[in-house]
C-alpha positions in Angstrom: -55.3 -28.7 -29.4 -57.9 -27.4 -26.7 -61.1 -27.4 -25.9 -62.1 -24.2 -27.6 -60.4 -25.2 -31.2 -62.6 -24.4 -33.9 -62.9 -28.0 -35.8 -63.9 -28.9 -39.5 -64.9 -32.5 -40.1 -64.9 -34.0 -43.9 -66.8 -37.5 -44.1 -65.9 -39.5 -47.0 -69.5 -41.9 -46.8 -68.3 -44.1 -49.7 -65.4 -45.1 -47.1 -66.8 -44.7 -43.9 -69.7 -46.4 -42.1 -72.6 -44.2 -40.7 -72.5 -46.8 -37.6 -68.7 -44.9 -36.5 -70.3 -41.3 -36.8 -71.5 -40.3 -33.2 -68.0 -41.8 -31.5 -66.6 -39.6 -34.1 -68.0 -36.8 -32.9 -67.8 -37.7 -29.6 -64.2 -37.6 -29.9 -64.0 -34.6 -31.7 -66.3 -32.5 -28.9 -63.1 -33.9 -26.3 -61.2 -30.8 -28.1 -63.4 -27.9 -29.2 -66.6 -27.7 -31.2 -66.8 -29.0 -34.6 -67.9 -25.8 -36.3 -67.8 -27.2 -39.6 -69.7 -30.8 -40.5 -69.6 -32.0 -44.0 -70.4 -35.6 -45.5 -69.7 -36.1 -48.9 -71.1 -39.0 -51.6 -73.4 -39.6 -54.3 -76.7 -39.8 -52.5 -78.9 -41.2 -55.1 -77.1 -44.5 -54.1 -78.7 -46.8 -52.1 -75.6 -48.1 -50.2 -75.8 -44.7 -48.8 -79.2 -44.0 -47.6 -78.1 -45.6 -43.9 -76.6 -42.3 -43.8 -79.6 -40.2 -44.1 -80.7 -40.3 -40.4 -77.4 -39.5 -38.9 -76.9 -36.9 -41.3 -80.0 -34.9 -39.7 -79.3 -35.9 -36.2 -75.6 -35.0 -35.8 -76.4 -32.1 -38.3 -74.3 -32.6 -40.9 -74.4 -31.2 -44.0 -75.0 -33.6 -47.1 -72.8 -32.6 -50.3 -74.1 -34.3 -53.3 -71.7 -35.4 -56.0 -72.4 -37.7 -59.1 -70.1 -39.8 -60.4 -69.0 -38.7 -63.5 -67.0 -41.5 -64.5 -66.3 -45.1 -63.2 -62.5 -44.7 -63.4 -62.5 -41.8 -61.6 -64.2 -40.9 -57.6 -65.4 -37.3 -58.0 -66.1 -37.2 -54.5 -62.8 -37.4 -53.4 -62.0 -34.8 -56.0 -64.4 -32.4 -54.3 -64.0 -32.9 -50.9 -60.3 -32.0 -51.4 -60.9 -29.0 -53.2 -63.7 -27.5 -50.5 -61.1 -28.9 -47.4 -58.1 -26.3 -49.5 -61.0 -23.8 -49.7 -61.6 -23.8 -46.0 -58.0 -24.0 -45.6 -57.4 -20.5 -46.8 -60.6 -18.9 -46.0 -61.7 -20.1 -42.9 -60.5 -19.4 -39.4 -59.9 -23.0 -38.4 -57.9 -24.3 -35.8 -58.5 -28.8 -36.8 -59.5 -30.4 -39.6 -60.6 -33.9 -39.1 -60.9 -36.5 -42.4 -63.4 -39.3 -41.3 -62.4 -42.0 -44.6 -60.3 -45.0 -45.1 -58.8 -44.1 -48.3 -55.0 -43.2 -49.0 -56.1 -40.8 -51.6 -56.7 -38.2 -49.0 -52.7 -38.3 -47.9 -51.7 -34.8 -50.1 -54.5 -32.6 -48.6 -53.6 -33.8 -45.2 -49.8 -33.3 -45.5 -50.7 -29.5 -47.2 -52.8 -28.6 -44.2 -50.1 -29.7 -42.0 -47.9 -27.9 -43.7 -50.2 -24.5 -42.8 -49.3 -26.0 -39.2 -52.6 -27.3 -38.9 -53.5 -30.3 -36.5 -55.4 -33.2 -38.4 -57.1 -35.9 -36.7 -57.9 -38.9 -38.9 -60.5 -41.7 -38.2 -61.0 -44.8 -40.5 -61.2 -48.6 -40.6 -58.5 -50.6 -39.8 -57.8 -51.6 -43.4 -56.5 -47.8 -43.8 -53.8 -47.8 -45.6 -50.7 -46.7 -43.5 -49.4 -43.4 -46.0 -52.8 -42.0 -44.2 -52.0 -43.4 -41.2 -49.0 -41.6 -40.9 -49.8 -38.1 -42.1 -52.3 -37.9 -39.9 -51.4 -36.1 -36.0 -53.3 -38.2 -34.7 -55.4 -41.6 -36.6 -58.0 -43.6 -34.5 -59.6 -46.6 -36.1 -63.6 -46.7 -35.9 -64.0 -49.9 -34.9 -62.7 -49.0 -31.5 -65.8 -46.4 -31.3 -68.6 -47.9 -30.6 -72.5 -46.6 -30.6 -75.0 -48.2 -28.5 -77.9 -47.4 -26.8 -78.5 -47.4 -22.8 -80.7 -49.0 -21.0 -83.0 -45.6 -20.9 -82.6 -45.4 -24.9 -80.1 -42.3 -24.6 -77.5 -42.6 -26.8 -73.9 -43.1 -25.6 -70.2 -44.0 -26.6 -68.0 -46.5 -25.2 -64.8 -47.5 -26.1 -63.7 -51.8 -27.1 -62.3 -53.8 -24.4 -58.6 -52.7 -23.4 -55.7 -55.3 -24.9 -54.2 -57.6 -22.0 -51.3 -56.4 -20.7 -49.0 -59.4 -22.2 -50.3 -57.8 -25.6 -49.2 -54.5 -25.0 -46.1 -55.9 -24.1 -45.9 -57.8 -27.2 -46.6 -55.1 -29.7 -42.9 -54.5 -30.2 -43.5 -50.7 -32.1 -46.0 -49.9 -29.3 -43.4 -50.4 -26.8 -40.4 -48.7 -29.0 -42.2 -45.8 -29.2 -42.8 -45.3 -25.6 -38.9 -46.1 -24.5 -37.9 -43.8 -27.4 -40.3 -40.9 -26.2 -39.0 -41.2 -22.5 -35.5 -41.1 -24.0 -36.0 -38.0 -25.4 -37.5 -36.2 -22.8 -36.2 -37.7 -19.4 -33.8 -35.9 -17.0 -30.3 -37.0 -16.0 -31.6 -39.6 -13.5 -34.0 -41.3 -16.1 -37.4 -39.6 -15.4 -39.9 -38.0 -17.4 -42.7 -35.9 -17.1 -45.8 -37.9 -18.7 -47.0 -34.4 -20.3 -43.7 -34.5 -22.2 -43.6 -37.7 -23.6 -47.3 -36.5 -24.8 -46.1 -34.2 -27.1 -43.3 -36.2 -28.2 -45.3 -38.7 -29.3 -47.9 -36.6 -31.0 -45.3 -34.4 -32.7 -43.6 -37.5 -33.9 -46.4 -40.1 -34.7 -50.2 -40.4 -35.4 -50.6 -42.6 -32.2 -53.4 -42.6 -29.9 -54.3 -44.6 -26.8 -57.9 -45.2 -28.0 -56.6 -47.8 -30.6 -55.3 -49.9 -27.6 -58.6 -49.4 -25.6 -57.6 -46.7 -23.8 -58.8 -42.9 -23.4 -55.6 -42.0 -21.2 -51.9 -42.5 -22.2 -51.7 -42.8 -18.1 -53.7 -45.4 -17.9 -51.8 -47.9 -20.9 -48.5 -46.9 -19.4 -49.6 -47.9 -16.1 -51.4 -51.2 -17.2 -48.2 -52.2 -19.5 -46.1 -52.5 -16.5 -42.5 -51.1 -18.1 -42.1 -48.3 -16.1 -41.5 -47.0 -12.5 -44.5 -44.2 -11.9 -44.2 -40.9 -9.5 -47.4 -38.9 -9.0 -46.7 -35.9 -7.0 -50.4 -35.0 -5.2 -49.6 -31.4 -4.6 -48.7 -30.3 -8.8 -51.0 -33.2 -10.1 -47.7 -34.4 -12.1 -47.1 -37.9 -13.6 -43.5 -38.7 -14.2 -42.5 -42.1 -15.4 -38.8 -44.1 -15.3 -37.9 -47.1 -17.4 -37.8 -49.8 -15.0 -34.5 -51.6 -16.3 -33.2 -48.0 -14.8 -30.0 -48.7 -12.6 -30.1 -44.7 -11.8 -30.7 -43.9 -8.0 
């Protein structure tokens, strides 16, 4: 992704909290401009009219969709069907599922299929076949929207884990060793950039659910790793510190 992707979000408001909205889109704007803003739900319900306000000031486009049954969500049904529309008939370069429901899994593996980025955001009770389709999943509660001291409204990411608990999350830690594994040189280094990609072509991780907006700053603050920064090429390049390699 870059900053000039053309992005298409898909808000699923029965499953999402209108509180999670503007550090959604704050996060999406870090990659290109959301072109495409779309919150689905049934909007004659009153769980939903919290929504109402953010919908005009993030302007977002309300789709209205009764429910037709109680055994069935027919606003799942139709935000899938408009995100495979816009799939084959829109020039779009990200599509972004705001919703913390596993139901959404098949659309986002068929987009990906189209080699299509998708960047998922939901509550932590997501379940994990989401999770994991996903290129990249970041849990709202770790966006937060307040308001400054001058009432201007701004994001800020939770309080960063300790470092003994980054250390402690044994598939956290895994991953990292694994990714500089597959991308370090014969005397044990790797470029940071590298073990990037790997880890976004291999996994929906992101930093941001640890705290962090860098994957430079969590592997300097988990303490694993011997760290080169050339000043001229601006180039990070890390070495597992258990390294006997000279």
């Amino acid at each position: 992704m870059n900053q000039k992707d053309k992005i298409a979000l898909f808000i699923d408001c029965d499953n999402i909290s209108y509180r999670s909205i503007e550090g959604i889109i704050s996060e999406l704007s870090k990659y290109g401009t959301v072109n495409i803003r779309q919150a689905y739900g049934n909007w004659t319900k009153d769980n939903l009219k919290n929504w109402q306000d953010k919908l005009l000031e993030f302007a977002i486009k309300p789709i209205q969709q009764f429910d037709y049954s109680k055994s069935k969500n027919a606003t799942d049904i139709l935000m899938t069907i408009d995100a495979i529309d816009l799939l084959h008939t829109k020039d779009i370069d990200t599509f972004a599922f705001a919703t913390s429901d596993s139901d959404f899994t098949p659309v986002v593996m068929r987009v990906l299929a189209e080699g299509i980025k998708v960047l998922g955001f939901g509550e932590k009770k997501t379940p994990k076949p989401f999770i994991a389709a996903c290129s990249q999943f970041i849990y709202t509660e770790q966006l937060e929207s307040t308001l400054s001291k001058d009432k201007v409204l701004s994001t800020k990411y939770t309080a960063k884990k300790e470092k003994k608990s980054l250390k402690d999350d044994s598939w956290l830690v895994q991953l990292l060793y694994r990714a500089l594994e597959q991308t370090s040189d014969d005397y044990g280094w790797a470029n940071l950039a590298d073990i990037g990609a790997y880890i976004s072509n291999s996994t929906s991780f992101s930093p941001i659910n640890y705290g962090y907006k860098k994957l430079s700053t969590l592997i300097r603050d988990i303490e694993l790793f011997d760290i080169a920064y050339d000043e001229v090429s601006k180039i990070m390049s890390i070495r597992d510190k258990r390294s006997k390699i000279v």
